[in-house]
C-alpha positions as CSV (number, residue, x, y, z in Angstrom):
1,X,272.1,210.7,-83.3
2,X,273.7,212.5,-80.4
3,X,273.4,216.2,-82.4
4,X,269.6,215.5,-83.0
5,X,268.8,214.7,-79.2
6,X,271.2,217.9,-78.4
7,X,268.6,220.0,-80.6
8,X,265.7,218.8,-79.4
9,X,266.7,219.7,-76.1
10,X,268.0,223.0,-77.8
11,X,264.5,223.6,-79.2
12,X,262.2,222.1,-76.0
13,X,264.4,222.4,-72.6
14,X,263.6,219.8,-70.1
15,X,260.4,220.1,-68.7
16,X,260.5,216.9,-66.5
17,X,259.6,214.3,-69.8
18,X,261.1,211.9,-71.1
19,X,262.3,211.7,-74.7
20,X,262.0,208.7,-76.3
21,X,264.3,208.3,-79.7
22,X,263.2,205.8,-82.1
23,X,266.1,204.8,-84.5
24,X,264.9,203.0,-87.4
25,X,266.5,201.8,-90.1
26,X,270.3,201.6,-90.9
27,X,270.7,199.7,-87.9
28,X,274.3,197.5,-86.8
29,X,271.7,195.7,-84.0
30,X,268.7,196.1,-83.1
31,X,268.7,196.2,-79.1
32,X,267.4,198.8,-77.6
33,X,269.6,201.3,-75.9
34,X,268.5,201.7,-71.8
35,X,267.5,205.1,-70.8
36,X,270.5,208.0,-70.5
37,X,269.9,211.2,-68.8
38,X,265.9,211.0,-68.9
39,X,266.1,209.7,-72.8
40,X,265.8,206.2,-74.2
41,X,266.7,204.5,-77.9
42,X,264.2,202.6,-78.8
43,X,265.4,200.6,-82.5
44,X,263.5,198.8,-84.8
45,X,263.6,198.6,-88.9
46,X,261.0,199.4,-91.4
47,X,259.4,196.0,-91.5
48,X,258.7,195.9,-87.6
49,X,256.9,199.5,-88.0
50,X,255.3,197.7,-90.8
51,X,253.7,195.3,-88.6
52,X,253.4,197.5,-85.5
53,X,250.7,200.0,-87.7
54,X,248.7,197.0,-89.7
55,X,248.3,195.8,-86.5
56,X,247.0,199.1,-85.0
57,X,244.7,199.1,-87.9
58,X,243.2,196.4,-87.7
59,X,242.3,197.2,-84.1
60,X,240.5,200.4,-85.4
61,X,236.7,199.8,-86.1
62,X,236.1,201.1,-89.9
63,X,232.3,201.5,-88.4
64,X,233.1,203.9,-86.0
65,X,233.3,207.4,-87.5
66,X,235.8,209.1,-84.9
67,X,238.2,206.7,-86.1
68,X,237.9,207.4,-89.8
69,X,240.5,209.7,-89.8
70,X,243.6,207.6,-88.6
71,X,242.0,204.9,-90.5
72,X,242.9,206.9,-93.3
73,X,246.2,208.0,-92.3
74,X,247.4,204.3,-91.1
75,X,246.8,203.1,-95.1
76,X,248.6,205.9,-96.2
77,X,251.6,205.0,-94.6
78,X,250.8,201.5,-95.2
79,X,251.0,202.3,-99.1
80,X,253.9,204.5,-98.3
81,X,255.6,202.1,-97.4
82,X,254.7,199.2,-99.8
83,X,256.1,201.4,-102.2
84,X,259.0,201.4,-100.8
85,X,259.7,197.5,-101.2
86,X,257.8,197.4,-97.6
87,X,255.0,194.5,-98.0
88,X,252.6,193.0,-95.7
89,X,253.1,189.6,-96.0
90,X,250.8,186.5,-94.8
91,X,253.1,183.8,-93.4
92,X,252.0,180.1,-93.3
93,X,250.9,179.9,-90.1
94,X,247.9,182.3,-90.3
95,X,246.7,180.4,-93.7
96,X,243.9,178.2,-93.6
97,X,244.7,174.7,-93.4
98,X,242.6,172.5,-96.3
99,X,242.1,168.5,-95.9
100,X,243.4,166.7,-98.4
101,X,242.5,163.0,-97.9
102,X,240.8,162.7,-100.8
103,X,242.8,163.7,-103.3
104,X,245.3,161.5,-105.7
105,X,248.1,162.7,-107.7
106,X,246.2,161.8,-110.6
107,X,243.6,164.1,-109.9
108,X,246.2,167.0,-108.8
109,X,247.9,166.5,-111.7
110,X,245.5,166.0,-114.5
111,X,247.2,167.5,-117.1
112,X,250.6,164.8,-116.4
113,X,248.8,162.0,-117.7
């Protein structure tokens, strides 16, 4: 990680920005380093970015034409990464909740009779 921030310095000499490393993936922990010497480490994994750009998508209006364009691009890396073993997944607490006070066992299980 050290040689990569050396030749980007190497390639773009300070111009008074900061440089901001993400690490991600292959990580022993996942705190983020503070800033050094006008850098900072930001880590995450792949699942985190994951959520990070369906989140951004969703936030984009497919109506709006100006926006088509990283529309496009955020489900491409969304399918990139699906393909990759990288899923969006729905956890429990944002599925609908359905009543079920008037249901019976014997009409859940029909077929157990």
């Amino acid at each position: 990680m050290k040689d990569q921030i050396i030749a980007y310095y190497n390639e773009f000499p300070k111009e008074g920005k900061d440089l901001y490393f993400i690490q991600c993936g292959g990580l022993r922990n996942k705190k983020d380093e503070g800033s050094h010497n006008g850098f900072s480490i930001c880590k995450t994994d792949w699942s985190q970015l994951l959520d990070a750009i369906v989140t951004e998508r969703k936030l984009l209006n497919s109506s709006n034409p100006s926006e088509a364009a990283y529309i496009r691009v955020l489900d491409d890396i969304i399918m990139g990464l699906e393909l990759f073993g990288y899923y969006r997944i729905s956890w429990l607490a944002g599925l609908k909740s359905v009543s079920m006070k008037n249901l019976s066992l014997e009409n859940l299980f029909s077929y157990a009779r």
